[in-house]
C-alpha angles and dihedrals in degrees: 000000000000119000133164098291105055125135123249078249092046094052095041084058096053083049092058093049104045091051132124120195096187085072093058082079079057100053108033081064095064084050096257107162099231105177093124099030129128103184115266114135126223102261091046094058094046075060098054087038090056085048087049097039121197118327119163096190093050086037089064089045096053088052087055091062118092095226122101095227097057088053095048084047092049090055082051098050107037119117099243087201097061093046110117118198087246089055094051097050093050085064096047100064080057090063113123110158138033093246087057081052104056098040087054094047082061089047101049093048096057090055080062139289097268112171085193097054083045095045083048085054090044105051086046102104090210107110096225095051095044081054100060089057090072109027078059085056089043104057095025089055078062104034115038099062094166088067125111118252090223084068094063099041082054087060097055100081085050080054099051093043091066100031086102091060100108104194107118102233086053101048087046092056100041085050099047081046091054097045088048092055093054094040093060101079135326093268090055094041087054094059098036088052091055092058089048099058090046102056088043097067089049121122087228117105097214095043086051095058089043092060103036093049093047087037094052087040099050087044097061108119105224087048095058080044093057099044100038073058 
């Protein structure tokens, strides 16, 4: 039985117990890396985080392990109050896989919407890392409502910068960071449109592909409808 006070071994060996190899097939076809997998789906381990609660030592423990589960576990169930920018780039330059990524980015928001800490991820040429300055934008574009729009506009030259970088992890990030910006408000929409079309009439084949698809994506109808409501 886990609780809150469970140790990092305690809770590795629940893992372990609770895991179900049949669902790795699953996971290897939405390009999930699972070397080191042992077969525990998302929403199984938020259940175990919420029996576990937040522990930022433990949290620290369970990153050290080589399985995939007990990493995921560890983004769940750091303090984001006690993340220091140091910390967070340390596990960055562990980062192997896009779903790492994107827990992280959530992760990393909560602890607070730094474009310092963003502009560090992004000048970092690792595509992992790269990849964690604008999935940050992009969740946080959804999530943190109370923002200032002013925030977000001041992300999209960051945006454009790296538009050019053609792995693919890095240009569908940059892209899903773009659309969230315009998809926050009209006035948002306005200035995110503006770097889309740009990039859509590049000569470079990746900035090209950034624009067209966010153009494309912020032009839907039923999308402008939603948002001018």
């Amino acid at each position: 039985m886990l609780s809150r006070g469970s140790s990092a071994e305690a809770v590795i060996a629940a893992l372990n117990e609770r895991a179900d190899p049949a669902l790795i097939a699953g996971m290897d076809r939405v390009g999930i890396r699972t070397e080191s997998a042992i077969g525990l789906s998302n929403p199984a381990l938020r259940q175990i985080a919420r029996e576990i609660g937040n522990d930022h030592a433990r949290a620290l423990e369970l990153w050290q392990s080589p399985v995939r589960e007990a990493k995921l576990l560890a983004l769940l169930t750091f303090d984001p109050h006690r993340l220091t920018a140091e910390t967070m780039f340390a596990l960055a330059g562990d980062f192997t896989s896009w779903e790492t990524v994107d827990m992280a980015a959530d992760l990393f928001v909560e602890a607070g919407l730094d474009p310092a800490m963003i502009a560090r991820f992004a000048a970092d040429d690792r595509e992992f890392v790269r990849r964690t300055a604008f999935a940050m934008i992009a969740g946080a574009a959804v999530h943190c409502k109370e923002a200032p729009d002013e925030t977000f506009v001041s992300f999209l030259p960051l945006i454009e910068a790296h538009a050019g970088d053609d792995r693919n992890f890095v240009k569908k990030a940059v892209n899903w960071a773009l659309r969230n910006i315009g998809m926050r408000n009209m006035a948002c929409h306005e200035a995110a449109m503006a770097v889309a079309q740009r990039l859509a009439l590049s000569d470079d084949r990746t900035r090209r592909w950034v624009g067209r698809d966010a153009e494309k994506y912020l032009c839907d109808p039923k999308r402008l409808s939603r948002l001018k409501s």
